[in-house]
N, CA, C and O of each residue as an XYZ file, in Angstrom:
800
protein
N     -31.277     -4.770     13.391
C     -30.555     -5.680     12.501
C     -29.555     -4.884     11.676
O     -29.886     -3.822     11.149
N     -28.131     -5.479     11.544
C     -26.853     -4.345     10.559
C     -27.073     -5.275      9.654
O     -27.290     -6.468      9.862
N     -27.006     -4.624      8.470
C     -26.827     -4.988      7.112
C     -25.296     -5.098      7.458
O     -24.657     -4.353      8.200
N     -24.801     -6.320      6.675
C     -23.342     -6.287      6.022
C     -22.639     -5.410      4.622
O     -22.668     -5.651      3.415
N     -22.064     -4.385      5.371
C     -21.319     -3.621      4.295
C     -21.341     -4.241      2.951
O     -21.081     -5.443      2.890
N     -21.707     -3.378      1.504
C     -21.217     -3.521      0.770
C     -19.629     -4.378      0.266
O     -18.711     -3.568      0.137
N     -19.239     -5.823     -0.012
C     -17.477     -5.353     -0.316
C     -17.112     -4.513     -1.481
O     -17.860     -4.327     -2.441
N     -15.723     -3.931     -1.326
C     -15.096     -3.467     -2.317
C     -15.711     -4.041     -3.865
O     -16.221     -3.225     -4.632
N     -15.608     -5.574     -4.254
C     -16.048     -5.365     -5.205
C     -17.383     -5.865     -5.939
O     -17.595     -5.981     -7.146
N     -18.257     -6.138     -4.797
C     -19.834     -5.401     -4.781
C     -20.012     -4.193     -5.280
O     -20.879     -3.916     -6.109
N     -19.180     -3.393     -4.790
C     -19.671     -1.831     -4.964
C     -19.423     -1.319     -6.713
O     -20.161     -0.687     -7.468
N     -17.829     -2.011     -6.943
C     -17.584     -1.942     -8.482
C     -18.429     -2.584     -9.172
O     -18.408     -2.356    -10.381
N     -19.263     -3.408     -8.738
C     -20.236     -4.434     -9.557
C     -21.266     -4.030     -9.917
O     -21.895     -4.394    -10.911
N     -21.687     -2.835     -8.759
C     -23.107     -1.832     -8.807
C     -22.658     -0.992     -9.777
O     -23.224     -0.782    -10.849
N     -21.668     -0.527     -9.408
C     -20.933      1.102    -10.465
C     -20.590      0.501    -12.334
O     -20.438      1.031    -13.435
N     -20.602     -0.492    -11.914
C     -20.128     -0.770    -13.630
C     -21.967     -1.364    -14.093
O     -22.424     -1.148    -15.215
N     -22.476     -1.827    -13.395
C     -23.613     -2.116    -14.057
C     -24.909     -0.953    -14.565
O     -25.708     -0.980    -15.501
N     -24.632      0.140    -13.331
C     -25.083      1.459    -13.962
C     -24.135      2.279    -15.304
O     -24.633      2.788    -16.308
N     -22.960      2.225    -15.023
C     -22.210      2.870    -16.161
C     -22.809      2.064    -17.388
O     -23.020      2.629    -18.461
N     -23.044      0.870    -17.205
C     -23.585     -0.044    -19.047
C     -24.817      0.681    -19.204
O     -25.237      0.864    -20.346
N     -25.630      1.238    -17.939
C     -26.784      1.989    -18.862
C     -27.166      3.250    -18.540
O     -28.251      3.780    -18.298
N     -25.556      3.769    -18.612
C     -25.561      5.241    -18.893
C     -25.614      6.171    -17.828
O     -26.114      7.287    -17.969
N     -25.090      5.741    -16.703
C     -24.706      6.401    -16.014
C     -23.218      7.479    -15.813
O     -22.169      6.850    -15.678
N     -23.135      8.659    -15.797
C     -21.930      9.016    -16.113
C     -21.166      9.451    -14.691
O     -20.062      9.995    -14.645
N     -21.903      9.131    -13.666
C     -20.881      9.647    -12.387
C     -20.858      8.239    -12.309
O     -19.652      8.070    -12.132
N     -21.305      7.231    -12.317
C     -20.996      6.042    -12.037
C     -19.837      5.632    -12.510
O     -19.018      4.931    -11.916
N     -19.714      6.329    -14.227
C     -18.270      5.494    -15.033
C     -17.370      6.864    -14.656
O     -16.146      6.853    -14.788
N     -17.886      7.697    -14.314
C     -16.603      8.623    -13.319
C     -15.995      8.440    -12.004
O     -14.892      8.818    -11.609
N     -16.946      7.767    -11.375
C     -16.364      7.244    -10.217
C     -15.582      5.655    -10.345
O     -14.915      5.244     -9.396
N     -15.732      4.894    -11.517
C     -14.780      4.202    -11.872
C     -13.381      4.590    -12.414
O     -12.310      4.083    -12.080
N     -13.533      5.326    -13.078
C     -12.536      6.234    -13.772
C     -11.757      6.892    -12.964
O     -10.551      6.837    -13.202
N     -12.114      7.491    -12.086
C     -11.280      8.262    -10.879
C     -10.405      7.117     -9.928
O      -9.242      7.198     -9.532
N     -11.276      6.174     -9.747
C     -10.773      4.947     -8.350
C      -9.674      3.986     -9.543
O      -8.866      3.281     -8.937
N      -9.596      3.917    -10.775
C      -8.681      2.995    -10.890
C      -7.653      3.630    -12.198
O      -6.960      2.916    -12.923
N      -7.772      5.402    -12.300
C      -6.639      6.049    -12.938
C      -5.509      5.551    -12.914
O      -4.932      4.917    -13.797
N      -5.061      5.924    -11.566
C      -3.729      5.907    -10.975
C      -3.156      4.165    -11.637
O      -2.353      3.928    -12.539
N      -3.695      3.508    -11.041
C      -3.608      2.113    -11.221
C      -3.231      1.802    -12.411
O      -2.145      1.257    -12.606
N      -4.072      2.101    -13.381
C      -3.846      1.894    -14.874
C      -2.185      2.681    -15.187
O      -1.274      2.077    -15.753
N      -2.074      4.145    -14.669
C      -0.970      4.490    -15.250
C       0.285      3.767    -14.677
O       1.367      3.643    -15.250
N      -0.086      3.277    -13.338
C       1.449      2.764    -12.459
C       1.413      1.027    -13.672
O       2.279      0.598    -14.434
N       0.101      0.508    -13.347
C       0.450     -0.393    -14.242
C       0.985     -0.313    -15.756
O       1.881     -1.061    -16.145
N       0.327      0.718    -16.645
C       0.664      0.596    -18.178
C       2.281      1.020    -18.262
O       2.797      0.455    -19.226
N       3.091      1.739    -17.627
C       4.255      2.031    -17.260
C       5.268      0.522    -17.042
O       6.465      0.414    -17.310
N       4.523     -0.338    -16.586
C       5.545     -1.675    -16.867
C       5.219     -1.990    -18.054
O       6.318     -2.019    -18.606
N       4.446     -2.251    -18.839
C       4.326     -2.441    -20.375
C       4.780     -1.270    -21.144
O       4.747     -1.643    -22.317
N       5.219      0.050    -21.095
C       5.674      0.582    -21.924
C       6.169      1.794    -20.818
O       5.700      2.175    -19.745
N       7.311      2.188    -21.600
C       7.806      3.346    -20.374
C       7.666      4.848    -21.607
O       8.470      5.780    -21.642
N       6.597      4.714    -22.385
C       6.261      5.833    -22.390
C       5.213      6.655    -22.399
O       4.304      6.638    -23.229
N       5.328      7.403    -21.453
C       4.118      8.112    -20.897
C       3.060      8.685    -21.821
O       1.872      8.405    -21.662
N       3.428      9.379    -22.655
C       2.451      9.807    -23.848
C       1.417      8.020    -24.267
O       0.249      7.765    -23.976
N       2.010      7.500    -24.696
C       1.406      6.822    -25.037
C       1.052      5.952    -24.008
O       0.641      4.879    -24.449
N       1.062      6.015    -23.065
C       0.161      4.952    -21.813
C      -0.561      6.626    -21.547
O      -0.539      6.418    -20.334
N      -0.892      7.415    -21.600
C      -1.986      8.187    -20.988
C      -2.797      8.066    -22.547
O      -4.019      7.969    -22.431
N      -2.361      8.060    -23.731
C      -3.519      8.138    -24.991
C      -3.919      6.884    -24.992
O      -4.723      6.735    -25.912
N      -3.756      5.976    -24.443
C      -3.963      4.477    -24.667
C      -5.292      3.818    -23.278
O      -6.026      2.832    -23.347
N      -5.119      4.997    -21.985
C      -6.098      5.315    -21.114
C      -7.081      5.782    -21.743
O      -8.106      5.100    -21.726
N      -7.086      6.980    -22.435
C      -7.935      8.114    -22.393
C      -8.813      7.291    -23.676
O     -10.032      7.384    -23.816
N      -8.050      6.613    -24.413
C      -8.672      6.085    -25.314
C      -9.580      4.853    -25.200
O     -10.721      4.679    -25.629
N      -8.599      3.882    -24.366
C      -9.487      3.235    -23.876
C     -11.042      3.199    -23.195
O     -11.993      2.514    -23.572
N     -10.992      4.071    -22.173
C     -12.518      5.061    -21.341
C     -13.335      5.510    -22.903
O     -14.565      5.509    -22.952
N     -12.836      5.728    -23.623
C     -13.962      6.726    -24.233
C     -14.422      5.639    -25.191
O     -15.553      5.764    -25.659
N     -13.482      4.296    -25.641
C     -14.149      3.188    -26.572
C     -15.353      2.538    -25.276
O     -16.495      2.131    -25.490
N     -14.791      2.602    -24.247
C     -15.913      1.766    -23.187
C     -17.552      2.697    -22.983
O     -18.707      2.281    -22.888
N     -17.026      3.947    -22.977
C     -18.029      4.824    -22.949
C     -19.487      4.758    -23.970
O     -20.691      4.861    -23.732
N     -18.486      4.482    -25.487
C     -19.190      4.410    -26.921
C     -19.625      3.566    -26.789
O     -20.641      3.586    -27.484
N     -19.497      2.121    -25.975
C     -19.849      0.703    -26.511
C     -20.203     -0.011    -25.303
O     -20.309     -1.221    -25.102
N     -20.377      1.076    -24.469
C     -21.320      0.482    -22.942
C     -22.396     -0.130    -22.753
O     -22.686     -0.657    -21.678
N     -23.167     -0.136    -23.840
C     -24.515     -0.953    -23.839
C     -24.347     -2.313    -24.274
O     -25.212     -3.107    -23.904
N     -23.376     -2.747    -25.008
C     -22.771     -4.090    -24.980
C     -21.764     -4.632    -24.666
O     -21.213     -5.511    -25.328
N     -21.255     -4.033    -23.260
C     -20.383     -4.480    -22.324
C     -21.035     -5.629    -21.928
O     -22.179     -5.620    -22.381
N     -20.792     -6.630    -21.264
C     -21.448     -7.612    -20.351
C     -20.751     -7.360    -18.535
O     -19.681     -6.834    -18.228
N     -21.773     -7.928    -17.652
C     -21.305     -7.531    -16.442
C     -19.925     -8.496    -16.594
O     -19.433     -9.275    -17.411
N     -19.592     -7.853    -15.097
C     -18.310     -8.253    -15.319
C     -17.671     -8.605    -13.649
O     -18.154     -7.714    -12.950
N     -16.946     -9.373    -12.907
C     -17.034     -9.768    -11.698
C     -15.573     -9.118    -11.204
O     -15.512     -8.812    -10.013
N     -14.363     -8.879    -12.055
C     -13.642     -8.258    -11.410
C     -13.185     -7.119    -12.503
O     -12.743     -7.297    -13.638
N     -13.479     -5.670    -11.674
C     -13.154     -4.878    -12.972
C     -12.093     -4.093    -12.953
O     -12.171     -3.181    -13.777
N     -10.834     -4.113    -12.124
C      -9.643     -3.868    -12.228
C      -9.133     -4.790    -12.829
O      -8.093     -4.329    -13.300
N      -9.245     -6.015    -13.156
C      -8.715     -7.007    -13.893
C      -9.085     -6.937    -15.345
O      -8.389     -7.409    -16.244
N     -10.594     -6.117    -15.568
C     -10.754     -5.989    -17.231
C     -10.467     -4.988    -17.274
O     -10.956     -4.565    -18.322
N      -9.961     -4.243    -16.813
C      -9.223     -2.445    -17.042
C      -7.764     -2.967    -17.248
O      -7.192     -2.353    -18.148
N      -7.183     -3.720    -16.787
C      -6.019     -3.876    -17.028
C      -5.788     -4.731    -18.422
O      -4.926     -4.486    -19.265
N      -6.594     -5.609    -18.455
C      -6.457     -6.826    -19.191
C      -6.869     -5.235    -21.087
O      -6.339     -4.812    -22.114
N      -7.657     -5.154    -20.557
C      -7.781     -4.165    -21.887
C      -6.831     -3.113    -22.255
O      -6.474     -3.139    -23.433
N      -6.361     -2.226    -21.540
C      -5.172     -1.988    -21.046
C      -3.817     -2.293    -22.085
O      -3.286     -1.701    -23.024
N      -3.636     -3.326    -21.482
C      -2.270     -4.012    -21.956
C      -2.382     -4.106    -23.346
O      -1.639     -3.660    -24.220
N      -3.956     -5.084    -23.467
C      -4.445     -5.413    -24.888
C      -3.366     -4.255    -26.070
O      -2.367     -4.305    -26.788
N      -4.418     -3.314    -25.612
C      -4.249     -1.560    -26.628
C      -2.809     -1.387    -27.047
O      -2.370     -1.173    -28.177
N      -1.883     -1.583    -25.402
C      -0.640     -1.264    -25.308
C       0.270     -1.847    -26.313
O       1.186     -1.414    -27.012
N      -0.494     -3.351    -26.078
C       1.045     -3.802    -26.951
C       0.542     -4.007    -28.656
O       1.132     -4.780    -29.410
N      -0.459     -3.298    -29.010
C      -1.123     -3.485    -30.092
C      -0.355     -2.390    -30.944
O       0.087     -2.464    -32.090
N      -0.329     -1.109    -29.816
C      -0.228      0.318    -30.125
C       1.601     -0.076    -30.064
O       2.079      0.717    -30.876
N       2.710     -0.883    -29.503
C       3.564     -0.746    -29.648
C       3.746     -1.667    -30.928
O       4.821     -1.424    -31.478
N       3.389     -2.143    -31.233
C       3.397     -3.598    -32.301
C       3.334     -2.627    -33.898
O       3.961     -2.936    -34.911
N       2.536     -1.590    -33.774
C       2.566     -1.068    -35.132
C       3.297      0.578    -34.889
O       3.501      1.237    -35.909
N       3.605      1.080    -33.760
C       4.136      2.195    -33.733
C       5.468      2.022    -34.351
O       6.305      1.593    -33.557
N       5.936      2.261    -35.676
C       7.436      2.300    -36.264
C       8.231      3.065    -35.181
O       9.181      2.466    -34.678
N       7.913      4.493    -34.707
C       8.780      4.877    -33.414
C       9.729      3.543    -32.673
O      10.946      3.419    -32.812
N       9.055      2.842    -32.068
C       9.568      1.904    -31.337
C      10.294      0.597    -31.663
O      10.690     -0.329    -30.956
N      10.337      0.875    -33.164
C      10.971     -0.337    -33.903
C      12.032      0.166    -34.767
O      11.998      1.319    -35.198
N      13.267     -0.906    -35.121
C      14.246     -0.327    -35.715
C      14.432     -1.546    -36.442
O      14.593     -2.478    -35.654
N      14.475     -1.918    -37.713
C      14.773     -3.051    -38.517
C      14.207     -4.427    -37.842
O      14.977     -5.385    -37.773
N      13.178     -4.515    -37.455
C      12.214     -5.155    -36.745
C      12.396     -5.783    -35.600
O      11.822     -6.797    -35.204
N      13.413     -4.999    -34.949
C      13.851     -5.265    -33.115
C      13.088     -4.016    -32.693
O      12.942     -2.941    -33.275
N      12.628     -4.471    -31.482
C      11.386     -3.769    -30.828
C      13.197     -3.282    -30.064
O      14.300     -3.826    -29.995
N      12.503     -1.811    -29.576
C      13.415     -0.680    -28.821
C      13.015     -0.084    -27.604
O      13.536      0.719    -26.830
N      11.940     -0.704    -27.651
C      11.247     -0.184    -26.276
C      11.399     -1.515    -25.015
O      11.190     -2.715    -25.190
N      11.840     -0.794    -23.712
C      12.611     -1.807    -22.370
C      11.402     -0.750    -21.629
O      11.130      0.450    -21.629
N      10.962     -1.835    -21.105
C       9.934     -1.508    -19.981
C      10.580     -0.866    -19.208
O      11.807     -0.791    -19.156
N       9.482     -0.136    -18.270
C      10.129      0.693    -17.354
C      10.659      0.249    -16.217
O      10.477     -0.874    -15.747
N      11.289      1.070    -15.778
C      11.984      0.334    -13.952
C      10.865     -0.066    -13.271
O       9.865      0.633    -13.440
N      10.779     -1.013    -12.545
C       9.805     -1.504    -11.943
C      10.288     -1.536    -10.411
O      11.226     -2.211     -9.986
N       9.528     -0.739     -9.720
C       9.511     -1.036     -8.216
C       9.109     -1.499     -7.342
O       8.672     -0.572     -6.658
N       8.922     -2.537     -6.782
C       8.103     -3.312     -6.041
C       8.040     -3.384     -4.529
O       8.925     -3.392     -3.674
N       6.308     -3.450     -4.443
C       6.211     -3.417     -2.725
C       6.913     -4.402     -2.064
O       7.263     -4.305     -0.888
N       7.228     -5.768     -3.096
C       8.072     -6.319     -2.692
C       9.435     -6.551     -2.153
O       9.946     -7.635     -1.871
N      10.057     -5.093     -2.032
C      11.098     -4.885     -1.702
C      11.007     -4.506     -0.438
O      12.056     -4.834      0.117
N      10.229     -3.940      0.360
C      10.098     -3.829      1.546
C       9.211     -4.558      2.123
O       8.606     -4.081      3.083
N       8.973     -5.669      1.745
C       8.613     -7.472      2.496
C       9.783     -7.448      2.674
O      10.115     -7.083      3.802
N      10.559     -7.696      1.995
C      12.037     -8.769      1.433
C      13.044     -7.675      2.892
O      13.363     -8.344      3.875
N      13.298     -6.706      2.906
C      13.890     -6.231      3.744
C      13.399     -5.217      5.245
O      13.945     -4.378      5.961
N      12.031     -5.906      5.162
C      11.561     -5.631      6.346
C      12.001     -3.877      7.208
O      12.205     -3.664      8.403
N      12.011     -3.338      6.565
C      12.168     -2.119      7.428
C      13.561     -1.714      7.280
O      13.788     -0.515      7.118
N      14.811     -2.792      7.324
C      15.808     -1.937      7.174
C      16.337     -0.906      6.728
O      15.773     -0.625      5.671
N      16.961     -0.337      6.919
C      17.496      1.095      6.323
C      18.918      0.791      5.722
O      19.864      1.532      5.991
N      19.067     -0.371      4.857
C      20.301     -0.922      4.383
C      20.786     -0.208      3.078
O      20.852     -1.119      2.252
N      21.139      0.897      2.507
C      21.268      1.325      1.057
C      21.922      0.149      0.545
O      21.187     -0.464     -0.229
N      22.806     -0.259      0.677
C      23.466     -1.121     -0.448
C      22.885     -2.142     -0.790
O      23.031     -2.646     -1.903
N      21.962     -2.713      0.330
C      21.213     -4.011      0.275
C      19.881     -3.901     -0.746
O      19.581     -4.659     -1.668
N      19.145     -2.632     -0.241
C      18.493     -2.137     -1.470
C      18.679     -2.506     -2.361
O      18.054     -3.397     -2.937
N      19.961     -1.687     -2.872
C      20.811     -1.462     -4.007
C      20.818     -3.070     -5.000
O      20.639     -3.523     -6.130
N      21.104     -3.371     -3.855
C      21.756     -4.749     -4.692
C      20.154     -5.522     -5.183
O      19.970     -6.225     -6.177
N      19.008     -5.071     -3.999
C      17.948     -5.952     -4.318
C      17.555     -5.048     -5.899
O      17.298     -5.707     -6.907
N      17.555     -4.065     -5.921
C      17.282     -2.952     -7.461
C      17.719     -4.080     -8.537
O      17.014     -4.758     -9.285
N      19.021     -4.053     -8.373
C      20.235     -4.275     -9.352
C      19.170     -6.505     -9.819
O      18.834     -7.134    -10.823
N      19.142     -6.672     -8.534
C      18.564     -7.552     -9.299
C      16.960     -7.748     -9.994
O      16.676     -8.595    -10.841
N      16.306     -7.049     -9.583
C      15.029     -6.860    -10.152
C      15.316     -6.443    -11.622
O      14.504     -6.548    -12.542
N      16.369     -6.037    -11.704
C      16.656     -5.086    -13.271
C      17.491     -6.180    -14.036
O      18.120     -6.002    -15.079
N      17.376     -7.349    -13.314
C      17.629     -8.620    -14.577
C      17.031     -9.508    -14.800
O      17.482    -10.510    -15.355
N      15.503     -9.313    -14.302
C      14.857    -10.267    -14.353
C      14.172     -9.867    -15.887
O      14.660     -8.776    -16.185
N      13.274    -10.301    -16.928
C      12.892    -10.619    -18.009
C      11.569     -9.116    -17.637
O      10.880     -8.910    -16.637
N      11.693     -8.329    -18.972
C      10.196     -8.074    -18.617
C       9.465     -8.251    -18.298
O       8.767     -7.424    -17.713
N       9.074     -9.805    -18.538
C       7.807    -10.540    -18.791
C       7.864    -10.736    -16.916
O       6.932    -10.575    -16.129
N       8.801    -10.993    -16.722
C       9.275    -11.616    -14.634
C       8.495    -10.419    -14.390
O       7.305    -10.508    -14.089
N       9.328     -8.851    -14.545
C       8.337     -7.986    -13.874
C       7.540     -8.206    -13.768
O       7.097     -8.757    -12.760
N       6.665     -7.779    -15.137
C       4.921     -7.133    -14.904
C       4.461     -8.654    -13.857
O       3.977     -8.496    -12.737
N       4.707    -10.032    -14.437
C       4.224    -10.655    -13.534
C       4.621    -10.726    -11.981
O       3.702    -10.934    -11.188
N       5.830    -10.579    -11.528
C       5.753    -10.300     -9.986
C       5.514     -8.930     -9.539
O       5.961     -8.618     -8.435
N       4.817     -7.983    -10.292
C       3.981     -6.957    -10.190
C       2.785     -7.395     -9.916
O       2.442     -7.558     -8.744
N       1.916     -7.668    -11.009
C       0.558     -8.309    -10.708
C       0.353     -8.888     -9.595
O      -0.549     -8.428     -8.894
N       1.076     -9.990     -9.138
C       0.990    -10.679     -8.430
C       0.678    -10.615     -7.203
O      -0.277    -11.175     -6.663
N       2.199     -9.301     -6.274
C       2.589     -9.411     -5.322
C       1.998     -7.874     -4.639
O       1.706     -7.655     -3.464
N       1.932     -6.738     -6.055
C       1.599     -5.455     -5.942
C      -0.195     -5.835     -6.356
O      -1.000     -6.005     -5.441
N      -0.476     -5.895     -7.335
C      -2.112     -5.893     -7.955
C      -2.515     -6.521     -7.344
O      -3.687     -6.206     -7.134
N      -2.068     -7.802     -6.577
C      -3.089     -8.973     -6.325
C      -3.998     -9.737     -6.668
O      -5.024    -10.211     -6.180
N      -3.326     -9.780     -7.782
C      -4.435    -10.987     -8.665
C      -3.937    -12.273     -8.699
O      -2.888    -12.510     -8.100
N      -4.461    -13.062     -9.246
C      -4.111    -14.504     -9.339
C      -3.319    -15.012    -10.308
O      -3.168    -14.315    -11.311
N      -2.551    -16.499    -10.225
C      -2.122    -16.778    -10.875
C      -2.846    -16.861    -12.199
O      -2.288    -16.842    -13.296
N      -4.121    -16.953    -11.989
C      -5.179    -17.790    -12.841
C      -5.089    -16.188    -13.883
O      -4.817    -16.098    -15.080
N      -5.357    -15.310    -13.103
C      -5.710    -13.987    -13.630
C      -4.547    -13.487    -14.622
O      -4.790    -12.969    -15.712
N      -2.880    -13.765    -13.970
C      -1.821    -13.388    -14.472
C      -1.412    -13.989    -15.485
O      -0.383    -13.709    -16.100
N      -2.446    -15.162    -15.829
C      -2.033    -15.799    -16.670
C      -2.622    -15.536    -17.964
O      -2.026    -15.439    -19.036
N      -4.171    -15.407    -17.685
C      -4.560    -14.864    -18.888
C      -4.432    -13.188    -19.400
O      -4.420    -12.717    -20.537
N      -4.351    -12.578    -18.166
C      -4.094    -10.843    -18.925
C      -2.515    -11.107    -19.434
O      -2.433    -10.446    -20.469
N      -1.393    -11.676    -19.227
C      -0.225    -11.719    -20.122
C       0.014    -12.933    -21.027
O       1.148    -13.235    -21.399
N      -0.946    -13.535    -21.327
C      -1.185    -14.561    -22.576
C      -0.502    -15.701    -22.610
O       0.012    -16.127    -23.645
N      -0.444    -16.257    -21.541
C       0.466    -17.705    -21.347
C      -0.454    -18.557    -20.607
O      -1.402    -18.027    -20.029
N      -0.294    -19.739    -20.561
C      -0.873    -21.013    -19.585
C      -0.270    -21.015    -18.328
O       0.898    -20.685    -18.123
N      -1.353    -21.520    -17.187
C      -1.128    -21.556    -16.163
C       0.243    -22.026    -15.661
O       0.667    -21.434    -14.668
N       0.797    -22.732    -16.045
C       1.652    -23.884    -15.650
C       3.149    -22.561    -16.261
O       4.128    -22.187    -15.614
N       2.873    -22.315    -17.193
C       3.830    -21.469    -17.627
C       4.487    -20.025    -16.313
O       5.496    -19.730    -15.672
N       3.034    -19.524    -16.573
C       3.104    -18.460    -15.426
C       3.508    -18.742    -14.174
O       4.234    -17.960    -13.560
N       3.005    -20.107    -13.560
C       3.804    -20.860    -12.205
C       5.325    -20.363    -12.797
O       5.845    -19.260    -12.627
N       5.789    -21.351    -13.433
C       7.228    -21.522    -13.843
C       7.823    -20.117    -13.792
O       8.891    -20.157    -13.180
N       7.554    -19.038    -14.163
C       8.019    -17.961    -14.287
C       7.905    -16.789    -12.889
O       8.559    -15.761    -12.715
N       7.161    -17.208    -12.295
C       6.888    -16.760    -10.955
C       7.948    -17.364    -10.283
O       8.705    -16.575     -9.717
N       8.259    -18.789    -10.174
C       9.373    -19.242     -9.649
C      10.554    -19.070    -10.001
O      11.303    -18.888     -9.042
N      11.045    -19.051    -11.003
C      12.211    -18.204    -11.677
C      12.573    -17.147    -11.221
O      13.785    -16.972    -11.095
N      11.445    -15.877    -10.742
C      11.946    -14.590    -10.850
C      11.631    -15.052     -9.390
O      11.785    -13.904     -8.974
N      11.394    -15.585     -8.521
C      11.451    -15.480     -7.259
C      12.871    -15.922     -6.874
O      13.578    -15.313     -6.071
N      13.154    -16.842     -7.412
C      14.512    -17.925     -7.026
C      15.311    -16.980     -7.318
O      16.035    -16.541     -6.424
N      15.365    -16.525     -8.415
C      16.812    -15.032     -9.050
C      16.999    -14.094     -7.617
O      18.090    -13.845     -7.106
N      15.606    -13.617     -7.076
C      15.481    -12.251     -6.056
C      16.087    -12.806     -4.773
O      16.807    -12.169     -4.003
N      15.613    -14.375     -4.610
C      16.063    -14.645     -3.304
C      17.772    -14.989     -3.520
O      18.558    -14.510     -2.702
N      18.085    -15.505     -4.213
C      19.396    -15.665     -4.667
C      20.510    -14.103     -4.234
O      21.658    -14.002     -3.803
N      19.355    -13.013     -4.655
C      20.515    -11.917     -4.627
C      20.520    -11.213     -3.094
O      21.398    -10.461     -2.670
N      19.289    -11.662     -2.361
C      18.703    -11.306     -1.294
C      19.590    -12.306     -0.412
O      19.589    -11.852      0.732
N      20.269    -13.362     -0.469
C      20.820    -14.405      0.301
C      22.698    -13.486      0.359
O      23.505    -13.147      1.225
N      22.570    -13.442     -1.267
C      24.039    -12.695     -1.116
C      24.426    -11.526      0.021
O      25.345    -11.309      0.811
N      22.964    -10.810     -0.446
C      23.333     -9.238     -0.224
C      23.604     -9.602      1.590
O      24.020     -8.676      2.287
N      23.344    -10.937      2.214
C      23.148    -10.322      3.771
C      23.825    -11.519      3.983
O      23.912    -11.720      5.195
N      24.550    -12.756      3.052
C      25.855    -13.648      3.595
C      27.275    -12.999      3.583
O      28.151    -13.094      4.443
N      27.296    -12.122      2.065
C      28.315    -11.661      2.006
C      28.868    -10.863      3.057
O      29.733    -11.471      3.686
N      28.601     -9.454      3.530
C      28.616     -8.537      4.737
C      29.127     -9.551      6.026
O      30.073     -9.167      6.713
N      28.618    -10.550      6.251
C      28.377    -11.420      7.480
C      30.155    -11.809      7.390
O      31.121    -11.521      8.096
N      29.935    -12.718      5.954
C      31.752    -13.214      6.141
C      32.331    -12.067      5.980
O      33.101    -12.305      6.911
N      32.689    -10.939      5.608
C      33.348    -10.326      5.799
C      33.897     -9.604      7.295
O      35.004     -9.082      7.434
N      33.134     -9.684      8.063
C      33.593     -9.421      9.171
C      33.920    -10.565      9.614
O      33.612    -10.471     10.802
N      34.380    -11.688      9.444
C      35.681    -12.315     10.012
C      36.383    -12.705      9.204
O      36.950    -13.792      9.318
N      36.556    -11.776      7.985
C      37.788    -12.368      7.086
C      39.369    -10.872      7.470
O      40.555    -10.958      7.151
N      38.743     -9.867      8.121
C      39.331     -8.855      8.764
C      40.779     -9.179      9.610
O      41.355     -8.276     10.217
């Protein structure tokens, strides 16, 4: 008789329920599997690095202190992030650095998305790229991180809605927005080229 594999997040479900009682390779082997993640993600909420790695490091070690009254938890890249952000925009909200006569100064970082090579399938087009860049870099912060989550993290609407603090219906709306903008520039980038070779 085969047992059915562990899934992926079975296994985080085992590892976080030993880390609540004190396991420390357990909350190291969490810590290791969703580093990276946290920094590619905290980097769309703030593009500066110092403070998205003290805002990690800090985070792990409040979870560490206060692990015995964690509650389980069913998806835990989603409460790493969701806590995450929490810190982030708490830590930008009172950092004076980032404020100048009470206009926030801090522009998220460039955001790159796997979505760009859906959208152009393999081509080797620079300008088309280019142009798909140029429009990702006008969509709203807020458009990023959410067609980040979304399309890169894979979480849900349901999920995207509550780790960036809006209602469902909202987050729809804004998903469609920044989709309609991308396809808009994605329609240009490969009508324009087309008429031009018979306007020659």
């Amino acid at each position: 008789m085969h047992l059915n594999p562990l899934s992926d997040q079975e296994i985080d479900g085992e590892l976080w329920k030993k880390f609540r009682h004190g396991d420390r390779l357990a909350f190291q082997k969490l810590y290791q599997k969703y580093l990276q993640d946290l920094f590619n993600y905290g980097f769309k909420v703030s593009p500066q690095r110092s403070q998205v790695t003290d805002a990690i490091q800090d985070m792990f070690i409040d979870l560490w202190h206060n692990k015995s009254n964690l509650s389980q938890t069913e998806n835990i890249k989603y409460y790493f992030f969701k806590a995450l952000r929490r810190r982030l925009v708490r830590n930008i909200k009172t950092d004076k650095r980032y404020w100048i006569g009470g206009e926030k100064i801090v522009e998220t970082a460039a955001l790159v998305l796997p979505l760009e090579d859906t959208i152009i399938e393999g081509q080797e087009n620079a300008e088309r790229l280019n142009q798909l860049k140029k429009a990702i870099s006008k969509l709203s912060d807020r458009q990023k991180e959410l067609i980040n989550l979304i399309f890169y993290e894979g979480f849900s609407y349901e999920e995207c809605s509550k780790l960036i603090g809006i209602n469902l219906r909202s987050t729809y709306t804004l998903a469609w927005k920044a989709l309609a903008s991308l396809r808009k520039e994605i329609v240009k980038s490969i009508v324009i080229p087309f008429i031009l070779l018979f306007s020659s």
